[in-house]
C-alpha atoms as an extended CHARMM CRD file, in Angstrom:
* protein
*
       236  EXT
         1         1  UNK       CA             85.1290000000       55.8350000000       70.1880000000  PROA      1               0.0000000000
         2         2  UNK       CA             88.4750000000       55.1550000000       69.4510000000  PROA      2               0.0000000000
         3         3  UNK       CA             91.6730000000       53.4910000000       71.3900000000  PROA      3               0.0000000000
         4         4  UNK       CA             94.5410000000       56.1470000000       70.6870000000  PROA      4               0.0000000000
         5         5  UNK       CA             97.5610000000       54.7100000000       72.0000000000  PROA      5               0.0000000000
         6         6  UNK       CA             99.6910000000       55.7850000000       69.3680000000  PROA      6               0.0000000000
         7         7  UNK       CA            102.0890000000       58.5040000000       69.2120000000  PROA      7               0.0000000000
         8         8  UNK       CA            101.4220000000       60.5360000000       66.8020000000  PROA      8               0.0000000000
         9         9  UNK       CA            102.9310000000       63.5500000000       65.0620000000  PROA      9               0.0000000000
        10        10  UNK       CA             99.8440000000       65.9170000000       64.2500000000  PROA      10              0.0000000000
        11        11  UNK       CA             99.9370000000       69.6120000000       64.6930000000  PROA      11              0.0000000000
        12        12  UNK       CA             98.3240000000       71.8610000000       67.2460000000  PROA      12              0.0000000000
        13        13  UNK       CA             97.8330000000       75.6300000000       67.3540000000  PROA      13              0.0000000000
        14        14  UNK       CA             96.8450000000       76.5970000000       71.0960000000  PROA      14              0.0000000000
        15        15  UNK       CA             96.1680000000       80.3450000000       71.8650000000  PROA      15              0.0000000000
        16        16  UNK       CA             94.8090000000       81.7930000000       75.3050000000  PROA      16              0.0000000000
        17        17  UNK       CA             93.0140000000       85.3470000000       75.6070000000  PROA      17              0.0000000000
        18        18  UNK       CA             91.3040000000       87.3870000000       77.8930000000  PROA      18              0.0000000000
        19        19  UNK       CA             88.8810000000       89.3760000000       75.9510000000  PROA      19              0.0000000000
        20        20  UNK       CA             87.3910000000       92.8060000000       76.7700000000  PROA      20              0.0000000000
        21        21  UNK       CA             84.1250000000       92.8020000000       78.8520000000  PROA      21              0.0000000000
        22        22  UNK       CA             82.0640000000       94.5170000000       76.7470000000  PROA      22              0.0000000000
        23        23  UNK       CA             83.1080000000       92.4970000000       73.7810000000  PROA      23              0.0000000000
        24        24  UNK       CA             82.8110000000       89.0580000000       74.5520000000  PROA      24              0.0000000000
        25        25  UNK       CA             79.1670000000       88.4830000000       73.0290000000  PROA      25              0.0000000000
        26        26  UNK       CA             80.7370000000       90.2140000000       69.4880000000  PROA      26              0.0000000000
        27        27  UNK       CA             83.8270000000       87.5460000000       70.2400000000  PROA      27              0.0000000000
        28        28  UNK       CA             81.7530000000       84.6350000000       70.4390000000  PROA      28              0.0000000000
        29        29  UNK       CA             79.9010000000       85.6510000000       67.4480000000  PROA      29              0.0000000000
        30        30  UNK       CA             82.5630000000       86.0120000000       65.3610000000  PROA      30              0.0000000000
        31        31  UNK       CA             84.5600000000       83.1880000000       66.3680000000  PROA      31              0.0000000000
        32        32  UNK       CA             81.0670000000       80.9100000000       65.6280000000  PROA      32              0.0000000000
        33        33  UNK       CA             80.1110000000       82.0990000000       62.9870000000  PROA      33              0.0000000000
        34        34  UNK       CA             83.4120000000       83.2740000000       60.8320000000  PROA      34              0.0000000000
        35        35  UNK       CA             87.0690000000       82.4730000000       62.1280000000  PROA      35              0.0000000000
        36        36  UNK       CA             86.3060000000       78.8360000000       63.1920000000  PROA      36              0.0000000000
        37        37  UNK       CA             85.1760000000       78.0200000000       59.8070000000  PROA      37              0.0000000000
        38        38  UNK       CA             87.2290000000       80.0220000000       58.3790000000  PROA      38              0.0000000000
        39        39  UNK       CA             90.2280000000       78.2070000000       59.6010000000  PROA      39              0.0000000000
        40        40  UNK       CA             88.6380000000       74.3730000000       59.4920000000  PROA      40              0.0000000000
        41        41  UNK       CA             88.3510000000       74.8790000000       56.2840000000  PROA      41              0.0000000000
        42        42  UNK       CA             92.1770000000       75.3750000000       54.9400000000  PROA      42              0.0000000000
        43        43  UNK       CA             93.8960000000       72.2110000000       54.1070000000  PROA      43              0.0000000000
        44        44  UNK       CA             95.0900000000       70.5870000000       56.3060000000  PROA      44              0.0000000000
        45        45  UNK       CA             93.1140000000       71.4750000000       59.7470000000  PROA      45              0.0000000000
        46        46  UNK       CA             91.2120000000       69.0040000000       61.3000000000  PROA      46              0.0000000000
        47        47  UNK       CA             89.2230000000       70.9390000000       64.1190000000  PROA      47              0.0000000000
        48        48  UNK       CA             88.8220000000       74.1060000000       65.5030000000  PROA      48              0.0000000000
        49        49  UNK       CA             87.5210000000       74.1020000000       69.6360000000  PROA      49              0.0000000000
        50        50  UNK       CA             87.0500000000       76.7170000000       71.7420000000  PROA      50              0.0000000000
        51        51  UNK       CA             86.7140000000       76.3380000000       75.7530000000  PROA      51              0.0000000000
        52        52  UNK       CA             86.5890000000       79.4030000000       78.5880000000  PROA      52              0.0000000000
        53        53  UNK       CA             88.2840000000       79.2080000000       81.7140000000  PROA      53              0.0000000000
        54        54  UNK       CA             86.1950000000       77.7480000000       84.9400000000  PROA      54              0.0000000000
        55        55  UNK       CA             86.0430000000       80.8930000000       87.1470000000  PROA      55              0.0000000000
        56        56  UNK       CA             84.7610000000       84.7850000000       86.5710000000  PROA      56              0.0000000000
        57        57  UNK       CA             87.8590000000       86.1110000000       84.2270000000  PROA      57              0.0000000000
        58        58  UNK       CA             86.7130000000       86.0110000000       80.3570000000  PROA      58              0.0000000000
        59        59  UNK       CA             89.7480000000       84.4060000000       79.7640000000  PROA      59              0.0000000000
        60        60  UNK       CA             89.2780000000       81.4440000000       76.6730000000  PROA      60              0.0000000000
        61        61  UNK       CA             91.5030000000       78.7830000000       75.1800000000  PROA      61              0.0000000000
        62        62  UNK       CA             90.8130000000       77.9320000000       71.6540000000  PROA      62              0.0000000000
        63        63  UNK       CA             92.9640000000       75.6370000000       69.6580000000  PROA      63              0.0000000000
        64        64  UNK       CA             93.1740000000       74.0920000000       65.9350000000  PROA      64              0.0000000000
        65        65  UNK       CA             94.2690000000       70.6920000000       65.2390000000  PROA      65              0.0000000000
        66        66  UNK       CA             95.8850000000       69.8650000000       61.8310000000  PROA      66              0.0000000000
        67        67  UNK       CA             97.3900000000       66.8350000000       59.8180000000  PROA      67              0.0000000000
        68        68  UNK       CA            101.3750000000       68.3340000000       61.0490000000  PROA      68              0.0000000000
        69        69  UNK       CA            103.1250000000       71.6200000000       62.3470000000  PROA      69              0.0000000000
        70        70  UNK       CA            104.5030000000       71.9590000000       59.1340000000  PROA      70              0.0000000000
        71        71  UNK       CA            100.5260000000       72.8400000000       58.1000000000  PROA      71              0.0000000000
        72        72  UNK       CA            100.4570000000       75.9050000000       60.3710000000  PROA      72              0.0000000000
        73        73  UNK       CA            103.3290000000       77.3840000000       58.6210000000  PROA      73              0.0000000000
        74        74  UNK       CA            102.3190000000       76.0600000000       54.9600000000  PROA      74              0.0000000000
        75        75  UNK       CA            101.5590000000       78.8610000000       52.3460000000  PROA      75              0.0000000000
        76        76  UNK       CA             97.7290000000       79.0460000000       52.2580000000  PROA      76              0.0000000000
        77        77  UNK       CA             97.6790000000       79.4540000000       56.4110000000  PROA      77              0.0000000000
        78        78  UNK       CA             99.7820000000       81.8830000000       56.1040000000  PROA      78              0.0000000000
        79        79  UNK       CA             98.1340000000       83.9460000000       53.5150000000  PROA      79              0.0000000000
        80        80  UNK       CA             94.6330000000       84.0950000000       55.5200000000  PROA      80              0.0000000000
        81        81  UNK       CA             97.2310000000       85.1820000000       59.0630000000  PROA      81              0.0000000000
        82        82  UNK       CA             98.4110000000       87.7640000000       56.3890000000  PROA      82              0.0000000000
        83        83  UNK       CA             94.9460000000       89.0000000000       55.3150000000  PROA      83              0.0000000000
        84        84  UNK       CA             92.7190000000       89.1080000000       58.1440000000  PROA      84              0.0000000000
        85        85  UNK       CA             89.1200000000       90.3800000000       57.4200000000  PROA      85              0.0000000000
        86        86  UNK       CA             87.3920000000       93.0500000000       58.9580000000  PROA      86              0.0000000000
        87        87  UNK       CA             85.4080000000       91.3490000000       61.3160000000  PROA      87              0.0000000000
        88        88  UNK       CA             88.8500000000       89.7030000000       62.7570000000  PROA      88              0.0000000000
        89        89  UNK       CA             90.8330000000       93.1220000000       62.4470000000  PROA      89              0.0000000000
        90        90  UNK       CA             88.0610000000       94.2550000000       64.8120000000  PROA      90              0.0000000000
        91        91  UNK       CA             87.9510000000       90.9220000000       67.1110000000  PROA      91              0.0000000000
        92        92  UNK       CA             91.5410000000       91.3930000000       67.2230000000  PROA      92              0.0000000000
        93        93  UNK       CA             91.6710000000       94.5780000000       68.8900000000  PROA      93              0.0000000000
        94        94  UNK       CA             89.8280000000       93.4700000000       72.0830000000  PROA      94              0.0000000000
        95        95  UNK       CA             92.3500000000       90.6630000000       72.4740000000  PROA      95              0.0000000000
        96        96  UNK       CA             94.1110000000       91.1360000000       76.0110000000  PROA      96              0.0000000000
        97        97  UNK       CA             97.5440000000       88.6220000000       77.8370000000  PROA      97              0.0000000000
        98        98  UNK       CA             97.5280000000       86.8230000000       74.0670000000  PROA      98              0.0000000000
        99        99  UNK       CA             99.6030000000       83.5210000000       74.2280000000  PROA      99              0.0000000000
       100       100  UNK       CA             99.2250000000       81.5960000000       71.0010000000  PROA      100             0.0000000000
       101       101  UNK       CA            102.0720000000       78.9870000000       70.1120000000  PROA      101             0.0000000000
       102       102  UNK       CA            102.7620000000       76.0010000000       67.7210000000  PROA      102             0.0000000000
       103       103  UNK       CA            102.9290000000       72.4620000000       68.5940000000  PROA      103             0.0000000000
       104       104  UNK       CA            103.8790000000       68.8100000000       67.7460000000  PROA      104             0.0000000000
       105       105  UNK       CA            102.0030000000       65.9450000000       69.4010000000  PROA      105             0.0000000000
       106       106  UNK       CA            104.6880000000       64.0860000000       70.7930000000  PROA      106             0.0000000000
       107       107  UNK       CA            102.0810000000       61.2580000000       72.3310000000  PROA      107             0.0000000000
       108       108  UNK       CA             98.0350000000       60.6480000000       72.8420000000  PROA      108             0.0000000000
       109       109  UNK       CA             96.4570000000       58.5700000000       75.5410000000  PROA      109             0.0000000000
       110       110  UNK       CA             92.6680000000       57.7860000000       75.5580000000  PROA      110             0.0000000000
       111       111  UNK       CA             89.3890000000       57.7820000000       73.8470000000  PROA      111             0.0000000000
       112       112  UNK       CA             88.6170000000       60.2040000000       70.8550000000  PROA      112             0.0000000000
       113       113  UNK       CA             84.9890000000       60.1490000000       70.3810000000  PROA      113             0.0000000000
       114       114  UNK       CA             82.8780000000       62.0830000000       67.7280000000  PROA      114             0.0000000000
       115       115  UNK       CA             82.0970000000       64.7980000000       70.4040000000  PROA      115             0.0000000000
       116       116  UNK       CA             84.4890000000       67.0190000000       71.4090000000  PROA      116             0.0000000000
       117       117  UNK       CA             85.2960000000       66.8400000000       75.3680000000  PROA      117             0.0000000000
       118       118  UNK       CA             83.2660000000       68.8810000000       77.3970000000  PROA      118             0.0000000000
       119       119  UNK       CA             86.0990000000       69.9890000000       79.8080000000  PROA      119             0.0000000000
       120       120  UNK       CA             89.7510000000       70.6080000000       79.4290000000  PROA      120             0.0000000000
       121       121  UNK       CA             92.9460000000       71.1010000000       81.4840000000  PROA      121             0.0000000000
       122       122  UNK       CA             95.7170000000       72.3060000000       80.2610000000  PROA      122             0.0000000000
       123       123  UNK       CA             99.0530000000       72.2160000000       81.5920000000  PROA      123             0.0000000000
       124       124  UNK       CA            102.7140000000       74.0490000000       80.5530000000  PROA      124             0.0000000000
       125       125  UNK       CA            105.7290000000       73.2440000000       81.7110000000  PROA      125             0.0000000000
       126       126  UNK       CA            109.3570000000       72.6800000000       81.4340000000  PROA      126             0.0000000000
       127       127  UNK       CA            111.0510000000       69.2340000000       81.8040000000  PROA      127             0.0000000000
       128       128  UNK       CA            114.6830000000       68.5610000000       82.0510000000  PROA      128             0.0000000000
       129       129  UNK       CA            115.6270000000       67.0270000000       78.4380000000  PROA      129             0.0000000000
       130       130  UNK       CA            115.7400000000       63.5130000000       79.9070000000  PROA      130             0.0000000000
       131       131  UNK       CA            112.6460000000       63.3190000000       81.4170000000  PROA      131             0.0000000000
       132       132  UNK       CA            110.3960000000       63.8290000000       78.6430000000  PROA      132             0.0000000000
       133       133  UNK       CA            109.7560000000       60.1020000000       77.2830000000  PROA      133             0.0000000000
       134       134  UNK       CA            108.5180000000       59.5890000000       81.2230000000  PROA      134             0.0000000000
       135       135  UNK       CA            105.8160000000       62.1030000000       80.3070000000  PROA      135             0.0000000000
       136       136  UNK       CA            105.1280000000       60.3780000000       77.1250000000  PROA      136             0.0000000000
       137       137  UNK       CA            105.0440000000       57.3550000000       78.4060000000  PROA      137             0.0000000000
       138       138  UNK       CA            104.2110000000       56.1500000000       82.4120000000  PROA      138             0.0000000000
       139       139  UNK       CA            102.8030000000       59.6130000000       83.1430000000  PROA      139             0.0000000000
       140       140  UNK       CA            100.2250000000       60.7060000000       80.9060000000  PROA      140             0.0000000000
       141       141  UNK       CA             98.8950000000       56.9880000000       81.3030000000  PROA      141             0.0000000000
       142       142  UNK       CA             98.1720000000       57.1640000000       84.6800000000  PROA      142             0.0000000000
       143       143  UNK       CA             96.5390000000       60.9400000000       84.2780000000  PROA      143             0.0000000000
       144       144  UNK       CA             94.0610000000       58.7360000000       81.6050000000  PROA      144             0.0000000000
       145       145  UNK       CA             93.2430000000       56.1540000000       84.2040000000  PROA      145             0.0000000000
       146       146  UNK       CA             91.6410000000       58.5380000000       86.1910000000  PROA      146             0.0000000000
       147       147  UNK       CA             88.3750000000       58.5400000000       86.9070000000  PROA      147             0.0000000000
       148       148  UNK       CA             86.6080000000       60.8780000000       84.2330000000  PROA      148             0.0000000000
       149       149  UNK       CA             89.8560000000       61.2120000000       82.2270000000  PROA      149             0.0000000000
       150       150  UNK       CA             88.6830000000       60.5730000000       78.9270000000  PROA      150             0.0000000000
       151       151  UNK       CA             92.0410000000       61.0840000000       76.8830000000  PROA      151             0.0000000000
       152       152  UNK       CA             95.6650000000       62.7500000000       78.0110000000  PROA      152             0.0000000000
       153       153  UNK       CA             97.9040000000       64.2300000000       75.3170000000  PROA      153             0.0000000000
       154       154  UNK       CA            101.3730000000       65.4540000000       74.9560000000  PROA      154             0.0000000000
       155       155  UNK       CA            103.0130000000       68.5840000000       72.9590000000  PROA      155             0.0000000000
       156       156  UNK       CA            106.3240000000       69.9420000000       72.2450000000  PROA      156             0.0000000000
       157       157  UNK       CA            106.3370000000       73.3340000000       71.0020000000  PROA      157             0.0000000000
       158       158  UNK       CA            108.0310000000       74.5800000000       67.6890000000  PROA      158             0.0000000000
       159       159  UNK       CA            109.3940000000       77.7070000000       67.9810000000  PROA      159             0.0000000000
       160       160  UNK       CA            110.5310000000       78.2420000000       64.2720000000  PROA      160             0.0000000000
       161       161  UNK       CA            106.9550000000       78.3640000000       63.3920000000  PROA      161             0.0000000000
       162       162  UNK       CA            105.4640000000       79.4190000000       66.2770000000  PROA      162             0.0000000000
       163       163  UNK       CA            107.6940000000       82.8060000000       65.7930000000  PROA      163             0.0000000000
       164       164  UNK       CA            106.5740000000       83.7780000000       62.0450000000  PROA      164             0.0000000000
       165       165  UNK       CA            105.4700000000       87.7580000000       61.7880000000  PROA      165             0.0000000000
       166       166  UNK       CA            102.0790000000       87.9030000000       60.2380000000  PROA      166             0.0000000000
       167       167  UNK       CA             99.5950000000       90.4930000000       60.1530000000  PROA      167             0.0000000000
       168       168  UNK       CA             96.9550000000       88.6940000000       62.5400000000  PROA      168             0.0000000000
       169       169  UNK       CA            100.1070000000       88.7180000000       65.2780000000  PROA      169             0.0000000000
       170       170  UNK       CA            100.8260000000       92.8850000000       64.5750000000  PROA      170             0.0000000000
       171       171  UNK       CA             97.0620000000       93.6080000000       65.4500000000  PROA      171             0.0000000000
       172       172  UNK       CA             96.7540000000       91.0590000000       68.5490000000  PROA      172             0.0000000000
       173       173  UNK       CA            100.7110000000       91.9460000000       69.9320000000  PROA      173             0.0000000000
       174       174  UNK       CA            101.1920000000       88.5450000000       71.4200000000  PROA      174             0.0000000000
       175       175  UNK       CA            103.6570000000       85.7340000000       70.8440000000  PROA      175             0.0000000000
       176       176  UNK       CA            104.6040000000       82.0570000000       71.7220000000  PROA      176             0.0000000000
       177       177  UNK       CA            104.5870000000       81.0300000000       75.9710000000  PROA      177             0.0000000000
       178       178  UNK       CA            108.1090000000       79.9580000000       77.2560000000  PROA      178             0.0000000000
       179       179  UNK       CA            107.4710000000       76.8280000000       78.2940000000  PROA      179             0.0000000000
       180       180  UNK       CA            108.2580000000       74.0200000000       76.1620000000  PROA      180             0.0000000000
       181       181  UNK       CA            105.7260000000       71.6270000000       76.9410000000  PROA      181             0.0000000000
       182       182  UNK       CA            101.7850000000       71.5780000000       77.0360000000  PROA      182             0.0000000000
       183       183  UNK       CA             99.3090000000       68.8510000000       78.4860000000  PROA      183             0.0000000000
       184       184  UNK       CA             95.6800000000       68.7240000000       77.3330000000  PROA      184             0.0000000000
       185       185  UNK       CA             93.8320000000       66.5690000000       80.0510000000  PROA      185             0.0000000000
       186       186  UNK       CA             90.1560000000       65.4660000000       78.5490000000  PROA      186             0.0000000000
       187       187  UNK       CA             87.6450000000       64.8600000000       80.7070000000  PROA      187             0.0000000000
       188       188  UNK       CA             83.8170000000       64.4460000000       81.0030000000  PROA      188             0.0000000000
       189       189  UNK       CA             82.6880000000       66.0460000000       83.9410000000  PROA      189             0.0000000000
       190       190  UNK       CA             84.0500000000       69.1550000000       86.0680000000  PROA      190             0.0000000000
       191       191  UNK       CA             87.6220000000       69.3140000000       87.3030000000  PROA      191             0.0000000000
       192       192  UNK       CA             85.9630000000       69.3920000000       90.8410000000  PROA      192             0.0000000000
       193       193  UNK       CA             83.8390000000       66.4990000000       90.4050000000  PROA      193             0.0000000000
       194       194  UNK       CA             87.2080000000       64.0780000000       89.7550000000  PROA      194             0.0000000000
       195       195  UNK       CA             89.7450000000       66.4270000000       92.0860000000  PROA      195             0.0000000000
       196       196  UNK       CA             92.7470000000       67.2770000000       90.7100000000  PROA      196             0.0000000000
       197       197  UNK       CA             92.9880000000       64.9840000000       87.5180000000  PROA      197             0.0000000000
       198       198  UNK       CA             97.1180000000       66.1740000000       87.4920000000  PROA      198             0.0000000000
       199       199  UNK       CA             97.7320000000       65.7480000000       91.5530000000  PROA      199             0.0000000000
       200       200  UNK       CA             95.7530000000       62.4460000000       91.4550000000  PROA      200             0.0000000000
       201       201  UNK       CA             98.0570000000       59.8000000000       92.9190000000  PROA      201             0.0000000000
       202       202  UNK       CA             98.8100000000       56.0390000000       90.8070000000  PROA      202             0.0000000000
       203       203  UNK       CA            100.1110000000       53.3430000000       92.4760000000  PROA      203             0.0000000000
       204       204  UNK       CA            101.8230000000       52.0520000000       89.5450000000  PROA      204             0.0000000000
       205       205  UNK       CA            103.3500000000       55.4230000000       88.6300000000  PROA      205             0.0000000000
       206       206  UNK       CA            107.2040000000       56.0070000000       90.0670000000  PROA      206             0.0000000000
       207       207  UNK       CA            107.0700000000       59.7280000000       91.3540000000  PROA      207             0.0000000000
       208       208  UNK       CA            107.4630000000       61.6760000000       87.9510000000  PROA      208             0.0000000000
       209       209  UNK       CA            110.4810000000       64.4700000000       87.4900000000  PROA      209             0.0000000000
       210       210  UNK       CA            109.3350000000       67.6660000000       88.2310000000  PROA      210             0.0000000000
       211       211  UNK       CA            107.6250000000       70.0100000000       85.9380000000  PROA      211             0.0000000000
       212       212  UNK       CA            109.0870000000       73.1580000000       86.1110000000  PROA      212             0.0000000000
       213       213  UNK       CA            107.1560000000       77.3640000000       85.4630000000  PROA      213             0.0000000000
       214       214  UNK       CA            103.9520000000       75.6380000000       85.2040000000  PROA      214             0.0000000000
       215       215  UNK       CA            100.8450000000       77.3420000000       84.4440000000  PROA      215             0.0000000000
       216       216  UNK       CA             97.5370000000       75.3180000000       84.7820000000  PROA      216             0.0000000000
       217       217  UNK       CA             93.7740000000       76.0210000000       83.9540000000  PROA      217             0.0000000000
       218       218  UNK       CA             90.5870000000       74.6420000000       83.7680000000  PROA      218             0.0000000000
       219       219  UNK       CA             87.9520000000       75.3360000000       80.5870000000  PROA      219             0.0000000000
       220       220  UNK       CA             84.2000000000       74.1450000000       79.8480000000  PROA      220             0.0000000000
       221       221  UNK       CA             83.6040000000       73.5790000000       75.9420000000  PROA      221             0.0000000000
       222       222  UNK       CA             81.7880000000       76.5590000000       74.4200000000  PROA      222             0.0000000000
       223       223  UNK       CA             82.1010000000       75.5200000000       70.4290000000  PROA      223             0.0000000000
       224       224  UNK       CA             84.1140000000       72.8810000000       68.4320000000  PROA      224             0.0000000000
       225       225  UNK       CA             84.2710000000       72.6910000000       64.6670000000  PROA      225             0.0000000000
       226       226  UNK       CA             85.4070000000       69.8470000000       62.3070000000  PROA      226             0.0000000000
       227       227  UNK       CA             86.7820000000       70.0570000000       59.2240000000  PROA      227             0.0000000000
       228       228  UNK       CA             84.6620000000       68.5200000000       56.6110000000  PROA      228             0.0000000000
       229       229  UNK       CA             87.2280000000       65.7310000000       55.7830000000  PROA      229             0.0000000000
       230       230  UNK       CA             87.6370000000       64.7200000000       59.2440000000  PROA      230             0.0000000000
       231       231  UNK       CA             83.9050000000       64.6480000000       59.9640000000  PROA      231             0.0000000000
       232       232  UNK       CA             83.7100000000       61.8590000000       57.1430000000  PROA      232             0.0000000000
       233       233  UNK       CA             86.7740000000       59.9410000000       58.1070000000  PROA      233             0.0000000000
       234       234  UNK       CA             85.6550000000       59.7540000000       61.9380000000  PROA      234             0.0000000000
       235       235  UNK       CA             87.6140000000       61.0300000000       64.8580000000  PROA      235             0.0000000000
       236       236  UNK       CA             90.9210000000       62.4210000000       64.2220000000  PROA      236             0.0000000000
């Protein structure tokens, strides 16, 4: 495992779905077995995971992490978003609510391990401007000294990116959230099993500024995918 106290300034794609009923087997398929690789394997990404929501709505999260957001607007990302293969024209097509939006990691509390986390919750939000280095800072240390917490992590989306018309986005219809903010929460057992890892209280936190149109949800792991280079170089 590794200590990652660090801000850092990688990239993350994040994209939440609901997927037809009847098409969720063909879904998982293709996302194991093509798009994941697929996508891990232009320069530049680092992983590919996929998690689905804790509760009875096929609703899944799957996000790619990549050296920079400047790699998830860089020519030969764009040209696969641009020429989508049949299987994915297809997949596409049973995409329902699509959010999918750009970020930079702003900062990264926690372990990093060579397995991905088996749960995830993610948070978005608005902050008032000045409250944001309290996030980065006080707030998403506490959330990692949680029991269970394994690692808490910070994004600010980038809209210019985000925003870019490719062919993928015609077939799917969907575009970036409004909030500005996203919190990936890391843990190793069920949300349950540590309570609320977000409402948990911490004596040596000051009571943080309100978030503000926050969304919230809960995901088990269901596949995770490392690009080769990462694999070699150990956790990214």
């Amino acid at each position: 495992m590794t200590d990652t106290h660090a801000t850092t300034t990688g990239g993350l794609m994040a994209f939440w779905a609901s997927i037809d009923p009847d098409y969720v087997l063909r879904y998982q398929q293709w996302h194991n077995c093509e798009h994941i690789i697929e996508r891990v394997s232009i320069p530049g990404f680092r992983e590919g995971r996929r998690y689905r929501v804790i509760g009875d709505s096929p609703q899944f999260l799957m996000f790619y992490e990549t050296d920079g957001p400047a790699v998830l607007g860089s020519e030969p990302y764009l040209a696969a978003l641009n020429a989508p293969t049949d299987w994915t024209r297809e997949a596409l097509q049973h995409f329902r609510e699509p959010v999918r939006n750009v970020y930079t990691t702003i900062a990264g509390i926690g372990l990093s391990s060579a397995f991905a986390s088996p749960y995830i919750t993610a948070l978005q939000f608005d902050l008032a401007p000045d409250d944001e280095d309290l996030y980065a800072t006080d707030w998403i240390a506490a959330a990692c000294r949680i029991r269970g917490v394994t690692r808490v992590r910070l994004f600010r989306s980038n809209a210019a990116i985000a925003n870019i018309t490719t062919s993928e986005r015609a077939i799917y219809g969907g575009g970036p959230g409004s909030q500005t903010y996203l919190v990936f929460i890391e843990h190793d057992r069920p949300p349950d099993a540590i309570h609320d890892p977000v409402a948990a209280g911490d004596k040596g936190l000051a009571r943080p500024a309100p978030r503000h149109h926050e969304t919230r949800g809960h995901y088990w792991l269901e596949m995770a995918h490392r690009a080769p280079a990462a694999r070699e170089g150990g956790a990214a």
